[in-house]
N, C-alpha and C positions, 0 to 999 in steps of 0.2 A: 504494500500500500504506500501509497506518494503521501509526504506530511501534508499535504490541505486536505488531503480525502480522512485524515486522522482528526486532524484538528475539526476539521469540520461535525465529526463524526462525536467527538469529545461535546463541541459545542452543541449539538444538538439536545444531546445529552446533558449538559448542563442548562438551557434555555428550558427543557423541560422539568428539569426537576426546580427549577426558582418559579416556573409559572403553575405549578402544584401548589409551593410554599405560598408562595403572592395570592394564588386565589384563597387558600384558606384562610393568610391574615385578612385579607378583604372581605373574608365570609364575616369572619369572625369581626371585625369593627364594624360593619351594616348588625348583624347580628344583634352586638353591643348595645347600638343607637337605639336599632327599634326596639330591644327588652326598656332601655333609659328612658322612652319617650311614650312607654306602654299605657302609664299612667296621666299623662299629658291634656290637659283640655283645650277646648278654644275655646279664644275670649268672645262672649255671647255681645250680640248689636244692641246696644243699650240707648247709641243714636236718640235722638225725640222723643225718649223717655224725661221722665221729670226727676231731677235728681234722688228723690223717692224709691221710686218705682225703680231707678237703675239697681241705686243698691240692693235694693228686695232682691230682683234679678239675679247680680255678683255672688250675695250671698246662698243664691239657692244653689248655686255652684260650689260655694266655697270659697271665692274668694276673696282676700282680706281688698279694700280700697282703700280710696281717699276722695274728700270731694277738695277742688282748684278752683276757684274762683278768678277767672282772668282780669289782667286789669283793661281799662277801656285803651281801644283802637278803631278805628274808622271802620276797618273789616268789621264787627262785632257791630253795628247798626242794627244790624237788618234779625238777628237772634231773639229768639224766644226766650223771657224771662223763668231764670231756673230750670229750661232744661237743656238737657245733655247733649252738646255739638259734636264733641271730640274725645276719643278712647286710646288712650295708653297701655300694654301696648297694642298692635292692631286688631279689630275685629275682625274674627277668625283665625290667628295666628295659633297654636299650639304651644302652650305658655305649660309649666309645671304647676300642680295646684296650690303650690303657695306663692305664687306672683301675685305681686302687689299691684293694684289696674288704678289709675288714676282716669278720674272720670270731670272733665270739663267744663264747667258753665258759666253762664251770667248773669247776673243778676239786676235790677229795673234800674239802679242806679248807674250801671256799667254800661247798662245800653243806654239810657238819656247823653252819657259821656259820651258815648261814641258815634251816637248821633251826630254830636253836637262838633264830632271833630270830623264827623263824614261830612257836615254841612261848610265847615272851613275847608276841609281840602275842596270839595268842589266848586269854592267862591275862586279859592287859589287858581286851579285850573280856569275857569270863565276868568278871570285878571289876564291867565299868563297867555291863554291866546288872544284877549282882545291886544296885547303887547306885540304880542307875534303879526298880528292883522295890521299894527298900525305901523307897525316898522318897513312891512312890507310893501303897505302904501306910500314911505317916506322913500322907498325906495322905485314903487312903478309907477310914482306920479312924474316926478322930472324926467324920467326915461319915457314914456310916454308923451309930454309934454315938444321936447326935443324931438319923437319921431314923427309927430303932427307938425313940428315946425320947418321939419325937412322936408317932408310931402309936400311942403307948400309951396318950398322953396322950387323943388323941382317939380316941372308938370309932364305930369303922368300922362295927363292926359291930348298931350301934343300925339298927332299919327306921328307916325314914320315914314320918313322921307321913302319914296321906291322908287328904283331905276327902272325907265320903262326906254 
């Protein structure tokens, strides 16, 4: 036998016996995961519940929470007073049953606030393009002005001389 038909023959023999070894540690950490994750829940949509009724929810689960109270932002306007926007961590994720689920809301005072800063940013916006509008005028009124003033000078509307 020629050494590459040895080595080769060596090699094969050894790529098989690491992809025996390889798939059994691979069996065996899947394996691992899914006994680790056997007891696992997902976090229930608690969403448009009222902070109430979410916990009731959590707890029919087991699991410990918190209620958050955000403070006001312009995004939070438009929210239902006391109830539940946003779920920590995701609804539906596969959490361990002692995950602690913070659960989101706002309350009548946070929304008046954030009215009140959704109604500023929107003045802000209506300011900053009437700026934008008038700057733009500052700039296609004399451009303008100039190309009526050359129209005028030249006439358009002279024919053209023709060789006959």
């Amino acid at each position: 036998m020629t050494k590459k038909r040895i080595i080769g023959g060596l090699t094969k023999i050894a790529v098989g016996t690491i992809d025996q070894k390889l798939l059994a540690e691979a069996t065996k950490l899947v394996n691992n995961q899914l006994e680790k994750r056997k007891g696992y829940l997902h976090v229930p949509d608690v969403v448009s519940l009222s902070i109430t009724e979410a916990g009731e929810a959590l707890e029919k689960y087991g699991f410990n929470y918190g209620k958050f109270k955000v403070t006001p932002q312009a995004k939070y306007a438009n929210l239902l007073p006391n109830v539940v926007f946003k779920v920590k961590p995701r609804i539906g994720s596969a959490v361990p049953p002692d995950t602690f689920i913070k659960i989101y809301f706002a309350d009548q005072q946070v929304i008046a606030d954030s009215q009140q800063l959704a109604a500023a940013a929107a003045e802000k916006k209506v300011l900053k393009q009437q700026q934008r509008s008038a700057t733009w005028h500052q700039i296609a009124d004399p451009a303008k002005k100039k190309a009526t003033s050359l129209v005028k000078k030249i006439n358009f509307n002279r024919q053209k001389k023709t060789d006959e």
